[in-house]
Every structure is written in structure tokens, then in C-alpha cells.
ROTI-401478 format. One record per residue: residue in three letters; x, y, z of N, C-alpha, C in turn. Coordinates in nm, 3 decimals. Atoms other than C-alpha are relative to their C-alpha. Layout:
<site rest="ALA" n_c1="X" n_c2="Y" n_c3="Z" ca_c1="X" ca_c2="Y" ca_c3="Z" c_c1="X" c_c2="Y" c_c3="Z"/>
...
This chain:
<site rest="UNK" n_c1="0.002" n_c2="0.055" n_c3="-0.134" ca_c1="3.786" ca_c2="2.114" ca_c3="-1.709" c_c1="-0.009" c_c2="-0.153" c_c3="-0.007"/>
<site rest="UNK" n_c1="-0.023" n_c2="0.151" n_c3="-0.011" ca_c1="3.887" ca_c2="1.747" ca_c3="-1.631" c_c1="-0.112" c_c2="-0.052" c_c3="0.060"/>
<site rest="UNK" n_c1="0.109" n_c2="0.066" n_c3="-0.080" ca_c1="3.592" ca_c2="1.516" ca_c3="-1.529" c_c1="0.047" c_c2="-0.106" c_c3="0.108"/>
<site rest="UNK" n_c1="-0.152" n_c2="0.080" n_c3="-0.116" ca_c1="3.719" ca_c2="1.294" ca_c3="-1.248" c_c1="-0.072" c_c2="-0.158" c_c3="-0.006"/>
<site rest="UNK" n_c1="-0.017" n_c2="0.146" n_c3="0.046" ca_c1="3.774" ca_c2="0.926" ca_c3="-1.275" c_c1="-0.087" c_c2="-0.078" c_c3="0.111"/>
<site rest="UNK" n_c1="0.083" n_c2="0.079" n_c3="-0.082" ca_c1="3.569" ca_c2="0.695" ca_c3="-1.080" c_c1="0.065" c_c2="-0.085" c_c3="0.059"/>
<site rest="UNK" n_c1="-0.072" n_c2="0.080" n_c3="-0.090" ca_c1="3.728" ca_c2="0.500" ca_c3="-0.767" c_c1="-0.023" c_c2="-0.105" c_c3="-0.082"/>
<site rest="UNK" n_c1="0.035" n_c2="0.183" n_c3="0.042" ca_c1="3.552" ca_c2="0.129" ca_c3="-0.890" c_c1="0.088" c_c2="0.008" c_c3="-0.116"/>
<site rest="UNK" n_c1="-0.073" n_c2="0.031" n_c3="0.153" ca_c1="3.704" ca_c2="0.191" ca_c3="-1.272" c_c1="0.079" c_c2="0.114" c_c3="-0.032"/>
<site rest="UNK" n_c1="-0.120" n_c2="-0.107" n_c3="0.045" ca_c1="3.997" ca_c2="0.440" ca_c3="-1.304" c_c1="-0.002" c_c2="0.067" c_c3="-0.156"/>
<site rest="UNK" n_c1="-0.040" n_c2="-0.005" n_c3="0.152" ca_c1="3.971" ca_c2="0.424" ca_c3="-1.675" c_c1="-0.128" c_c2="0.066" c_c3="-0.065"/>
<site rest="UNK" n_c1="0.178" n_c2="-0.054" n_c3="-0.013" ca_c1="3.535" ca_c2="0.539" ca_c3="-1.626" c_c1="-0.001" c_c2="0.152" c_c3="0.054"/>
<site rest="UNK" n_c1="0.028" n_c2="-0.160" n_c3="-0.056" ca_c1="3.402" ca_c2="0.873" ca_c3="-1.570" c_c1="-0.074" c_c2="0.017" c_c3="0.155"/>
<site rest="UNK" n_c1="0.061" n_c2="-0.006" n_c3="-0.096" ca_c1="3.288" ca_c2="0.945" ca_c3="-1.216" c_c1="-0.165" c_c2="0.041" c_c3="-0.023"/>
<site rest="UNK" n_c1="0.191" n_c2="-0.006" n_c3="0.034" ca_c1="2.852" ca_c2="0.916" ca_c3="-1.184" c_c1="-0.012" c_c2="0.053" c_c3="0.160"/>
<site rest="UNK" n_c1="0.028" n_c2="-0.072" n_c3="-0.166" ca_c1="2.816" ca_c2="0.986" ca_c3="-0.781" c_c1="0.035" c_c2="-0.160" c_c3="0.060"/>
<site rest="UNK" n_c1="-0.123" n_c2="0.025" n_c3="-0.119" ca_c1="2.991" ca_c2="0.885" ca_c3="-0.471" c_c1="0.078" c_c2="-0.098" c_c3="-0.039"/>
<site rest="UNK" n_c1="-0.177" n_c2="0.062" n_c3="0.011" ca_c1="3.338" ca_c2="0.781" ca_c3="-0.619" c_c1="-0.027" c_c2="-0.131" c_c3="-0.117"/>
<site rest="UNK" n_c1="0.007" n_c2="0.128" n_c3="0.087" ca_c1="3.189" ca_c2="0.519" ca_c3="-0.880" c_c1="-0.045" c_c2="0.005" c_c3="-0.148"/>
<site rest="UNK" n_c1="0.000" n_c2="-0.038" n_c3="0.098" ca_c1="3.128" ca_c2="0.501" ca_c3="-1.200" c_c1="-0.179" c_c2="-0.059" c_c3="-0.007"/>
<site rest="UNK" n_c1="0.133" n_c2="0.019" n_c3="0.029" ca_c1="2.747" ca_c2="0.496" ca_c3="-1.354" c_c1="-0.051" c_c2="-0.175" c_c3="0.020"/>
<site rest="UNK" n_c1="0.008" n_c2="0.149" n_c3="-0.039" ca_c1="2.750" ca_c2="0.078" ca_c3="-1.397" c_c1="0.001" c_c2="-0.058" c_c3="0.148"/>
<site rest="UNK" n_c1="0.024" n_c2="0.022" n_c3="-0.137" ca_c1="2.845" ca_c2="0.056" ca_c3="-1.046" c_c1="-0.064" c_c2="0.062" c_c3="0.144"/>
<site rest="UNK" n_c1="0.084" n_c2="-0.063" n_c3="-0.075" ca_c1="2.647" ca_c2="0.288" ca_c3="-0.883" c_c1="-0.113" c_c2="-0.017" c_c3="0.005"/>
<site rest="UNK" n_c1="0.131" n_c2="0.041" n_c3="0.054" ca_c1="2.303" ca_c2="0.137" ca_c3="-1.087" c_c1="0.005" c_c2="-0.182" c_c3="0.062"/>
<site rest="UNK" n_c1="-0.019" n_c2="0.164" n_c3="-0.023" ca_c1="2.416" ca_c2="-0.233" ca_c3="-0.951" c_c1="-0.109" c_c2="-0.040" c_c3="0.053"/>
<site rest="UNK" n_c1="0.135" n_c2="0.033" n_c3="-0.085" ca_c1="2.101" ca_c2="-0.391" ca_c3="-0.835" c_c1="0.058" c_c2="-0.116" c_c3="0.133"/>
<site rest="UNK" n_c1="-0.073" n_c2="0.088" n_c3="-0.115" ca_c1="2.140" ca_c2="-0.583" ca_c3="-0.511" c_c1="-0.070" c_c2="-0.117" c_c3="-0.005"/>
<site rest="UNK" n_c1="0.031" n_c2="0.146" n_c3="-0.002" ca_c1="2.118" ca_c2="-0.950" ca_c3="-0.447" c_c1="-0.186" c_c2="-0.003" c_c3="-0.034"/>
<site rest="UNK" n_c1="0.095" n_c2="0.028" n_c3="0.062" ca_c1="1.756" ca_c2="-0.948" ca_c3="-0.444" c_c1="-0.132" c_c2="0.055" c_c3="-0.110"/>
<site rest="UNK" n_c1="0.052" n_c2="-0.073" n_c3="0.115" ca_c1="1.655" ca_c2="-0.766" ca_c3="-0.717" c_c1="0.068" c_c2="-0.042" c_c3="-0.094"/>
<site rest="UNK" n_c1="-0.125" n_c2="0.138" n_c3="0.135" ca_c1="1.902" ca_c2="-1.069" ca_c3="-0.925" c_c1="-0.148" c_c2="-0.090" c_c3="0.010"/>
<site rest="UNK" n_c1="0.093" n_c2="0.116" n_c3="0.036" ca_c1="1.610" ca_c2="-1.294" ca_c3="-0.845" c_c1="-0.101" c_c2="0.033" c_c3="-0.030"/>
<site rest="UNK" n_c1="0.128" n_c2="-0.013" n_c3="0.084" ca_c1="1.340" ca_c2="-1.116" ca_c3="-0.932" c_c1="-0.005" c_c2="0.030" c_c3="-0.190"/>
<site rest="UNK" n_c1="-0.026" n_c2="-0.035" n_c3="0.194" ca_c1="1.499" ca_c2="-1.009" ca_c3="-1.325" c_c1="-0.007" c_c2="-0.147" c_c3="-0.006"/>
<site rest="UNK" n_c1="0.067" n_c2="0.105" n_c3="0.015" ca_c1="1.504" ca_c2="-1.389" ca_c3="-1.289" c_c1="-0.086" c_c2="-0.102" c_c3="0.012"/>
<site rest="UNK" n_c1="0.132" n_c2="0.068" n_c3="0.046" ca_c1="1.188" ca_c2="-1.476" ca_c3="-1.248" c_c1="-0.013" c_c2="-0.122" c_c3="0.100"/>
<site rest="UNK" n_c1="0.008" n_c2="0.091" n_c3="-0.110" ca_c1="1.199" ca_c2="-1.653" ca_c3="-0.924" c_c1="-0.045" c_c2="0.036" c_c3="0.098"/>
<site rest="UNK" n_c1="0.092" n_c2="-0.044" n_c3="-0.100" ca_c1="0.929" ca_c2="-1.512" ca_c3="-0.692" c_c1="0.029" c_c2="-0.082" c_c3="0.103"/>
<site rest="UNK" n_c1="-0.024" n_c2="0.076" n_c3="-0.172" ca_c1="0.980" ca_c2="-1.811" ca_c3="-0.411" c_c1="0.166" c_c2="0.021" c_c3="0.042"/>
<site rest="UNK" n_c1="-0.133" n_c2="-0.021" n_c3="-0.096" ca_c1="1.339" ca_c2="-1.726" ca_c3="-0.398" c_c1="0.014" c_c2="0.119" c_c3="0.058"/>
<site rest="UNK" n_c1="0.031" n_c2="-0.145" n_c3="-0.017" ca_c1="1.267" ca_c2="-1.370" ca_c3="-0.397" c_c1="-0.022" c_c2="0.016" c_c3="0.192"/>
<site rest="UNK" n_c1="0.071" n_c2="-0.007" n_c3="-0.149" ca_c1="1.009" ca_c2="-1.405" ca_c3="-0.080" c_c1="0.060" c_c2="-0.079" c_c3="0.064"/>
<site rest="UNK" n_c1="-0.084" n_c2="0.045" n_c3="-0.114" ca_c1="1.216" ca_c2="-1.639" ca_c3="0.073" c_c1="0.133" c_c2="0.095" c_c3="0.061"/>
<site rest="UNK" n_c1="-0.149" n_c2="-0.088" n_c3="-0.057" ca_c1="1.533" ca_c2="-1.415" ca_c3="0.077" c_c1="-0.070" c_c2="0.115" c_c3="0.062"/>
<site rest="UNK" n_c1="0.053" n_c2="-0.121" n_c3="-0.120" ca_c1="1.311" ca_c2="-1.079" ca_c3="0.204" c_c1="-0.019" c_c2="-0.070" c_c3="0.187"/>
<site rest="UNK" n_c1="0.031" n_c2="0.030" n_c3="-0.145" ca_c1="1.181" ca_c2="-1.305" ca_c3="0.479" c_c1="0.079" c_c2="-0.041" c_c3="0.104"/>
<site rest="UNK" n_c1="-0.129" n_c2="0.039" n_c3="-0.079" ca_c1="1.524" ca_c2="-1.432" ca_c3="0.589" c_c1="0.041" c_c2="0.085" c_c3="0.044"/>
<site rest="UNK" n_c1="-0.101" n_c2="-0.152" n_c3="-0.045" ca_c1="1.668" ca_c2="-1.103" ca_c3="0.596" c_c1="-0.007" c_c2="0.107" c_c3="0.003"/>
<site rest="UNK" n_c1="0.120" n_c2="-0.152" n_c3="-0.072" ca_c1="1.424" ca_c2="-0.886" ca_c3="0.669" c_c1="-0.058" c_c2="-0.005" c_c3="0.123"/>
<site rest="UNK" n_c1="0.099" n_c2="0.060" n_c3="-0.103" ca_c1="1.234" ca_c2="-1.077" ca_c3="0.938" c_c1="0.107" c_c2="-0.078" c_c3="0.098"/>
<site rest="UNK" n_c1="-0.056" n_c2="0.081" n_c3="-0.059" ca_c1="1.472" ca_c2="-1.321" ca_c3="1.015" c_c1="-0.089" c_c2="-0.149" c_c3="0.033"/>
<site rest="UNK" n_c1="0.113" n_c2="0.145" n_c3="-0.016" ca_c1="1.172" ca_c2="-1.594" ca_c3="0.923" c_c1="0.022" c_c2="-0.100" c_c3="-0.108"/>
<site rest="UNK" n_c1="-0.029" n_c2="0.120" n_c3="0.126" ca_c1="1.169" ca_c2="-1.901" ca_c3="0.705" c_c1="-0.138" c_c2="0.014" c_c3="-0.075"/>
<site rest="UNK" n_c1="0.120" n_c2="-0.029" n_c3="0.095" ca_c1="0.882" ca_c2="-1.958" ca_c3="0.419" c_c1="-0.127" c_c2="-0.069" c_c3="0.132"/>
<site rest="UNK" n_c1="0.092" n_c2="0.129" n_c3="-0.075" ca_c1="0.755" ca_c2="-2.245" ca_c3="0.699" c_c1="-0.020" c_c2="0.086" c_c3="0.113"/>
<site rest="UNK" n_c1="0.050" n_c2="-0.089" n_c3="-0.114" ca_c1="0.740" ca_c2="-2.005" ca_c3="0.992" c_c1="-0.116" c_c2="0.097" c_c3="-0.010"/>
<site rest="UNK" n_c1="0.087" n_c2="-0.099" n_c3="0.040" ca_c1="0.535" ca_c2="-1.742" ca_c3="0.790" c_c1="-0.104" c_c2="-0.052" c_c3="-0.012"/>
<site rest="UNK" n_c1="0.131" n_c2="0.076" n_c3="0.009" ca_c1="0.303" ca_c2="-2.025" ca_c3="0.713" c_c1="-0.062" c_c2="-0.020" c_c3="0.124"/>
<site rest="UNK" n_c1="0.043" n_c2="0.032" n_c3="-0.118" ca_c1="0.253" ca_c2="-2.106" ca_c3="1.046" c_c1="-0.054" c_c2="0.082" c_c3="0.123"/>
<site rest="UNK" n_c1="0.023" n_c2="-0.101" n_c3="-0.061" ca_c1="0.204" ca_c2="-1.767" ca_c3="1.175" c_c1="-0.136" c_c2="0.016" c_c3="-0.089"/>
<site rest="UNK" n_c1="0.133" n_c2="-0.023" n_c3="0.028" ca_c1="-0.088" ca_c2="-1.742" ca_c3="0.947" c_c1="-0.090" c_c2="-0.117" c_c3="-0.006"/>
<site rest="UNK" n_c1="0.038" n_c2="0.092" n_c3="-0.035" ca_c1="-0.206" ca_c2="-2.068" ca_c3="1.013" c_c1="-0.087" c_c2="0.027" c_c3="0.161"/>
<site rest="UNK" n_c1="0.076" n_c2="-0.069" n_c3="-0.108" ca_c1="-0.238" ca_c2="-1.937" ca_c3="1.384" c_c1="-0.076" c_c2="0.093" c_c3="0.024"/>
<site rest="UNK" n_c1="0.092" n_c2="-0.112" n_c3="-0.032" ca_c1="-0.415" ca_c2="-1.643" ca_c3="1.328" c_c1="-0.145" c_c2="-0.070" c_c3="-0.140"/>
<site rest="UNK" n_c1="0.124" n_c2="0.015" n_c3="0.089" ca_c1="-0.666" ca_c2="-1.834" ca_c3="1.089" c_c1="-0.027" c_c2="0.076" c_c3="-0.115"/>
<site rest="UNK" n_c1="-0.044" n_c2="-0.123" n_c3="0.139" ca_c1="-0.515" ca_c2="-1.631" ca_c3="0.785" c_c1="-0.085" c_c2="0.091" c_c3="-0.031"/>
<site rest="UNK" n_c1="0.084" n_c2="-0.143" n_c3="0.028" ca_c1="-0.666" ca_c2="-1.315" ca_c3="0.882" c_c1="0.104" c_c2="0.106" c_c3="0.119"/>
<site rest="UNK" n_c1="-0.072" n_c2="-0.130" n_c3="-0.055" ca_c1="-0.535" ca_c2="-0.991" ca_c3="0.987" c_c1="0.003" c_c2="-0.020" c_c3="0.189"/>
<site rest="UNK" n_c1="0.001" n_c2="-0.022" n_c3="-0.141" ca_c1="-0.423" ca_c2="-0.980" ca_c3="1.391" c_c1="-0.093" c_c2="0.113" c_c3="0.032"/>
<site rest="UNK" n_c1="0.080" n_c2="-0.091" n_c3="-0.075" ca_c1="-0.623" ca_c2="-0.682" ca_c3="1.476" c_c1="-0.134" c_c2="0.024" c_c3="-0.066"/>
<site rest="UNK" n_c1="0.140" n_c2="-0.038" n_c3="0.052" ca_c1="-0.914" ca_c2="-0.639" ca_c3="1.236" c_c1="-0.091" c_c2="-0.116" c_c3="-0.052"/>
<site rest="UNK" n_c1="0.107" n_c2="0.136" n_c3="-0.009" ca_c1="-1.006" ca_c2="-1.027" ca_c3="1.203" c_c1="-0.030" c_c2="-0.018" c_c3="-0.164"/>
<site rest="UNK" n_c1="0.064" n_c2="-0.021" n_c3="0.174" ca_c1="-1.061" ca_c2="-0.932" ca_c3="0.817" c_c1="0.089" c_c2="-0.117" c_c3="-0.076"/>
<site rest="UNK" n_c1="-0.085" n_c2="0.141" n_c3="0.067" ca_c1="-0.987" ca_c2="-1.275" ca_c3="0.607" c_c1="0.041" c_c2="0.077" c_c3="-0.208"/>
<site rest="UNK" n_c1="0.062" n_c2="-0.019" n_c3="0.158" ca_c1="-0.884" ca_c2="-1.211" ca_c3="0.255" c_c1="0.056" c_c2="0.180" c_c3="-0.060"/>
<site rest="UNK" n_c1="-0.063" n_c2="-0.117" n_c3="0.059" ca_c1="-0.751" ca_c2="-0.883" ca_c3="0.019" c_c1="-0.057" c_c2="0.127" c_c3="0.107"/>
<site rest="UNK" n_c1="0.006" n_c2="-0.080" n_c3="-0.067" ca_c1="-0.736" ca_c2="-0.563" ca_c3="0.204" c_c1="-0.079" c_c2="0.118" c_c3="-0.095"/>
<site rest="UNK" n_c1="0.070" n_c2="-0.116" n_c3="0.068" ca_c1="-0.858" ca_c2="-0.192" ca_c3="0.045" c_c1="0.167" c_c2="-0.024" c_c3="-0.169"/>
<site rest="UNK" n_c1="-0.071" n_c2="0.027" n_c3="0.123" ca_c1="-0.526" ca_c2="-0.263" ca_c3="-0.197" c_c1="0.001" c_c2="-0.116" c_c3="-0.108"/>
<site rest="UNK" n_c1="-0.044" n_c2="0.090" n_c3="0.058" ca_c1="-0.626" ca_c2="-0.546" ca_c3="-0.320" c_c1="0.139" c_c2="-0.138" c_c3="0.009"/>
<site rest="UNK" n_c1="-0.118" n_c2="0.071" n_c3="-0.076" ca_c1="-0.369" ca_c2="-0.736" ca_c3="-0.145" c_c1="-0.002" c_c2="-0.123" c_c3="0.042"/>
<site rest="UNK" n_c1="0.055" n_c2="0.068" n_c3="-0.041" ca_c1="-0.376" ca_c2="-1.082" ca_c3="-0.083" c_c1="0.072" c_c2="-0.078" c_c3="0.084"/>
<site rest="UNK" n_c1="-0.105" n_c2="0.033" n_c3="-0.097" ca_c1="-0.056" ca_c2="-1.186" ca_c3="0.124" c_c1="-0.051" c_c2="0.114" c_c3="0.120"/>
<site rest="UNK" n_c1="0.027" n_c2="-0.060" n_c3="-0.094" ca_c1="-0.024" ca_c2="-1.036" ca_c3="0.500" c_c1="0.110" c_c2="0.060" c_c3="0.041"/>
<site rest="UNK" n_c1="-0.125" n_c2="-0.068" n_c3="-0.044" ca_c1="0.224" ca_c2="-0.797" ca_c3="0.613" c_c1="0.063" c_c2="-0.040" c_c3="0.094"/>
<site rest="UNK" n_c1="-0.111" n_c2="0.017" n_c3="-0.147" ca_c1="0.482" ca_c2="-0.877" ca_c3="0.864" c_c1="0.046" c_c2="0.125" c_c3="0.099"/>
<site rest="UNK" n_c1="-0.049" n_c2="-0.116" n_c3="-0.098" ca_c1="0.454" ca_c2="-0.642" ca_c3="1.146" c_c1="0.101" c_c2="-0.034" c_c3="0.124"/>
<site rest="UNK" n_c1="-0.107" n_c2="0.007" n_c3="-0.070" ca_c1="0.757" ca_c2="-0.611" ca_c3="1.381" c_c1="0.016" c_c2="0.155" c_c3="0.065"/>
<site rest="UNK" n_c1="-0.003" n_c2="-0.088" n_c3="-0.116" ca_c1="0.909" ca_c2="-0.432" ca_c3="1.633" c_c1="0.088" c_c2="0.047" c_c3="-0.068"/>
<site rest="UNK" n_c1="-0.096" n_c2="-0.066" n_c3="0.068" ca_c1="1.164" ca_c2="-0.159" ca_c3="1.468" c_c1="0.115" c_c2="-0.014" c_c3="0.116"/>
<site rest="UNK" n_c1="-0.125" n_c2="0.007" n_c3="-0.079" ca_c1="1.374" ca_c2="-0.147" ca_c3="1.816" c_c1="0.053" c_c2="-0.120" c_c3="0.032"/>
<site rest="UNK" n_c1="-0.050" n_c2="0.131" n_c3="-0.021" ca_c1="1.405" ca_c2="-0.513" ca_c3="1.881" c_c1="-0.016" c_c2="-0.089" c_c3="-0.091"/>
<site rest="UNK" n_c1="0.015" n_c2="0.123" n_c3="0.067" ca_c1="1.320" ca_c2="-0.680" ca_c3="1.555" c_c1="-0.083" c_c2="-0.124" c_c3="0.008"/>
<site rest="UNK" n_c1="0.084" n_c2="0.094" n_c3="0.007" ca_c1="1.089" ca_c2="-0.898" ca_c3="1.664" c_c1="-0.145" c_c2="0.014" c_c3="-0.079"/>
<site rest="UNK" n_c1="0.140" n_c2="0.014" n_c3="0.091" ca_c1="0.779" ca_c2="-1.037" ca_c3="1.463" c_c1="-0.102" c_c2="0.001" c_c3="0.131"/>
<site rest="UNK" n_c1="0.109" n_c2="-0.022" n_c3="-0.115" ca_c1="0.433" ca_c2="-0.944" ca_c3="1.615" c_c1="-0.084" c_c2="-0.059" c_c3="-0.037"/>
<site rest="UNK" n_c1="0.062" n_c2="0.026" n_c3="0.089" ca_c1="0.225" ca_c2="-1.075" ca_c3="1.374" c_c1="-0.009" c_c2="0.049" c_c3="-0.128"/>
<site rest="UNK" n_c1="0.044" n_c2="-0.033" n_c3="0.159" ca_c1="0.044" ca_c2="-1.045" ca_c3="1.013" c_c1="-0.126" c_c2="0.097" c_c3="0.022"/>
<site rest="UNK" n_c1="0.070" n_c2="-0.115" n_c3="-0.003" ca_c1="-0.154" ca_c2="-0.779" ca_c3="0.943" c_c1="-0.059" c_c2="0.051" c_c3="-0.138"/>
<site rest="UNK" n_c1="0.045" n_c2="-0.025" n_c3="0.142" ca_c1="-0.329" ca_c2="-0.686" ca_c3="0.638" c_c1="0.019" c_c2="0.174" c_c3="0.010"/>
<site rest="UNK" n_c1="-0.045" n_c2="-0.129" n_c3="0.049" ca_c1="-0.261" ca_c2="-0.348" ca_c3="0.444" c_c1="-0.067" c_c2="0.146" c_c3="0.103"/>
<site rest="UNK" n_c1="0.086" n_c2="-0.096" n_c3="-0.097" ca_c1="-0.504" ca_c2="-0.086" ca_c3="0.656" c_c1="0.035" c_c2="-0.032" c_c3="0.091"/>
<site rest="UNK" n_c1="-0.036" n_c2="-0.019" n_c3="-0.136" ca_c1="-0.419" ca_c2="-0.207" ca_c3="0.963" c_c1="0.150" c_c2="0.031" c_c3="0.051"/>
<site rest="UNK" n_c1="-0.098" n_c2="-0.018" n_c3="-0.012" ca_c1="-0.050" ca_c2="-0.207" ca_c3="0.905" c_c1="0.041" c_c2="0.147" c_c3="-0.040"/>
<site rest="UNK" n_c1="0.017" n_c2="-0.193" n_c3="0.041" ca_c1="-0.093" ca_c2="0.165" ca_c3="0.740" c_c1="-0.037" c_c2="0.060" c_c3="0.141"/>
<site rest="UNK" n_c1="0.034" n_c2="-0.090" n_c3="-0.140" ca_c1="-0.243" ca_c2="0.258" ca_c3="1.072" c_c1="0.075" c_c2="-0.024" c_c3="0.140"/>
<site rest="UNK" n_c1="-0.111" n_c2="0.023" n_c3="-0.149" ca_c1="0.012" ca_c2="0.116" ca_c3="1.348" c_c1="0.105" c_c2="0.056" c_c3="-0.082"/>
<site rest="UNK" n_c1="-0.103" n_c2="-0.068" n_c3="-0.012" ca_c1="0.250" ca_c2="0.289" ca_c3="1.144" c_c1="-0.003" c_c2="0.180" c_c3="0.007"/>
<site rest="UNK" n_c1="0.090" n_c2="-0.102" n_c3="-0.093" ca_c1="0.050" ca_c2="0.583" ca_c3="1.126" c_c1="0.025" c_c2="0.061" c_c3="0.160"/>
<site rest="UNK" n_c1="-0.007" n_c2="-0.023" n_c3="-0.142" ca_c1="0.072" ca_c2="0.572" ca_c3="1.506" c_c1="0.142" c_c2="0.023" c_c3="0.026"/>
<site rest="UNK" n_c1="-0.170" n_c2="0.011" n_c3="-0.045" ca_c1="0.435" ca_c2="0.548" ca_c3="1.496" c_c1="0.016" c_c2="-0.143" c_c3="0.140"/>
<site rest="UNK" n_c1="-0.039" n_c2="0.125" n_c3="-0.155" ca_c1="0.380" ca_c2="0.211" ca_c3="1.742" c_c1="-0.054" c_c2="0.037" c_c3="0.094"/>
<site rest="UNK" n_c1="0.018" n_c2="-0.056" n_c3="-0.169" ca_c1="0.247" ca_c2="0.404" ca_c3="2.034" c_c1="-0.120" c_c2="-0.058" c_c3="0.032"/>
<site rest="UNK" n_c1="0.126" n_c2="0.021" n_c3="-0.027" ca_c1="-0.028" ca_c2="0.258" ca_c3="2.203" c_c1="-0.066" c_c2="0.112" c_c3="0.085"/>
<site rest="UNK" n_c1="0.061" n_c2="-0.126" n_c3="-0.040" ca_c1="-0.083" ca_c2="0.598" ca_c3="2.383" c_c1="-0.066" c_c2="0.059" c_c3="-0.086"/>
<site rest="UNK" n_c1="0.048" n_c2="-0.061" n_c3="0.126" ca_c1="-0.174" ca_c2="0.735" ca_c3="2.068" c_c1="-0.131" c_c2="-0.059" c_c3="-0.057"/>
<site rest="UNK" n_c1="0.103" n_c2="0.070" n_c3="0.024" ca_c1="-0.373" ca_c2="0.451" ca_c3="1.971" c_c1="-0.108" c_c2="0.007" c_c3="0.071"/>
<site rest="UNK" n_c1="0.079" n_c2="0.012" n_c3="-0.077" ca_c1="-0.546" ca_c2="0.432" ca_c3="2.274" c_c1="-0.116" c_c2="0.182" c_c3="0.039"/>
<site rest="UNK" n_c1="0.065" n_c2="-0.180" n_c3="0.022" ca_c1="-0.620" ca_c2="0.887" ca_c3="2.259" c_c1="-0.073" c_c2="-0.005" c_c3="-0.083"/>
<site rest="UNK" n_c1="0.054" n_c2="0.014" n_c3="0.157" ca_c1="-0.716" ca_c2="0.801" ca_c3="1.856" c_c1="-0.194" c_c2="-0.070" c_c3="0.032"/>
<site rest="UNK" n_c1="0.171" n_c2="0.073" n_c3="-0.011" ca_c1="-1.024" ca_c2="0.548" ca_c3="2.001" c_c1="-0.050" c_c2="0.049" c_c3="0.091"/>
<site rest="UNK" n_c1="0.119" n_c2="-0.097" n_c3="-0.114" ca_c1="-1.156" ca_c2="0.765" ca_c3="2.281" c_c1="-0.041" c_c2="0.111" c_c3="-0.053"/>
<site rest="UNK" n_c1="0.031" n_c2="-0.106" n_c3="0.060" ca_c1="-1.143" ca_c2="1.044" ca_c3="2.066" c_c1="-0.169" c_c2="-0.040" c_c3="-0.102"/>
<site rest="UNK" n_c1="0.116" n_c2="0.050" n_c3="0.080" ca_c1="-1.377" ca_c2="0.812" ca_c3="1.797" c_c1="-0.107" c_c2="-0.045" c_c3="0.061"/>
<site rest="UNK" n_c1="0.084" n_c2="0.032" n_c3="-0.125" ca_c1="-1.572" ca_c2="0.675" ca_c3="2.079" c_c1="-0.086" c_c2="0.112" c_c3="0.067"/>
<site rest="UNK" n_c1="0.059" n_c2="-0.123" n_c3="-0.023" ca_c1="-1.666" ca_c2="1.035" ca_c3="2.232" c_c1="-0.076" c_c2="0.080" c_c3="-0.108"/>
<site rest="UNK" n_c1="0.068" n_c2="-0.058" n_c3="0.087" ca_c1="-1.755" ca_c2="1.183" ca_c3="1.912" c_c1="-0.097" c_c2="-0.077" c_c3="-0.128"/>
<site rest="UNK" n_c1="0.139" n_c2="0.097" n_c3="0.066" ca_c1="-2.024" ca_c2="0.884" ca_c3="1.754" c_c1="0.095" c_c2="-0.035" c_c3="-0.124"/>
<site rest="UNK" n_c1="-0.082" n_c2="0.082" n_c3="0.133" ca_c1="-1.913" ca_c2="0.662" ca_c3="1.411" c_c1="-0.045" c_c2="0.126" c_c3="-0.105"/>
């Protein structure tokens, strides 16, 4: 039985969907700057084109919140050991909401966003004592 040729290299064995193993393993743009060893280009390219923020905007967003988490006030590494702040956003419109350290951003996603949920979650903890 014939093995079938790979769209990208005619002359290569097919690996999965239509390409051959080399081009199916291709790492993408920014996973080029981290094999080279360039962490600020790295976090600059996620934040461009993930966020749609610059390095100087991110600064300035934690500048305003007094480089601590928006909702839990907590300055400083989270339960992961973490010492940057997450970029929470809106999934339907893309917009930035703030920074957020690791637990609190685990738990608004947790919620799936809803503040109905949120708001059921603390009456529930509220009614039944800490």
C-alpha cells in the first residue's frame, strides 16, 4: 500500500492534514523568539497580538492599579508563585479590563464572566459563615 505524498513537499511522506512532518511541527512566529532567547521580544509580541497593548501601556495599567491585583488588592506573587499580572479581557469585545493576579483570574474564568454567578457564588458564602 502506497503512503501518500504530502501537499507542502510532493517528494515527503504525508504526517497529518496534507503536510509533511517538518511542516506540520513548524513553530510559529513567537515561539522563533523564545528558541532565541529574547524574552522582551517575546512579551512584547503576545501583548501586541493578544491584547492589542504595547510594553508602555501594560506598565501603565499597573502603575494605576498600584501593581496589585484589580479585585483582591493582593501586591506581589500569587498561590503560583507568579510575579507578573494577568491581562484580563473581555472574550466578546476584546477589550482589556485590567490585571489580575493568578487566583483571581482562575476564578472569573471559573465563572465563565458572569457576574450573576459571581454575585449567587458570594451570597451563597455569605449565608453559610467563612
Amino acid at each position: 500500500m502506497a503512503r501518500a505524498v504530502a501537499k507542502c513537499h510532493p517528494a515527503k511522506i504525508h504526517h497529518a492534514k496534507g503536510l509533511c512532518k517538518a511542516c506540520y511541527f513548524r513553530p510559529k512566529m513567537r515561539d522563533r523568539y523564545k528558541r532565541a532567547g529574547v524574552p522582551e521580544a517575546t512579551r512584547s509580541y503576545k501583548l501586541k497580538h493578544k491584547y492589542g497593548l504595547t510594553v508602555a501601556e501594560y506598565e501603565r495599567l499597573l502603575i494605576e492599579q498600584g501593581g496589585a491585583c484589580k479585585v483582591c488588592r493582593r501586591i506581589g506573587p500569587g498561590r503560583r508563585n507568579v510575579t507578573t499580572l494577568y491581562i484580563d479581557h473581555n472574550h466578546n469585545t476584546h477589550t482589556v479590563r485590567g490585571l489580575l493576579c493568578h487566583d483571581c483570574n482562575s476564578a472569573e474564568g471559573y465563572l465563565h464572566g458572569d457576574p450573576g454567578l459571581a454575585r449567587r457564588l458570594a451570597e451563597y458564602l455569605e449565608s453559610n459563615g467563612p
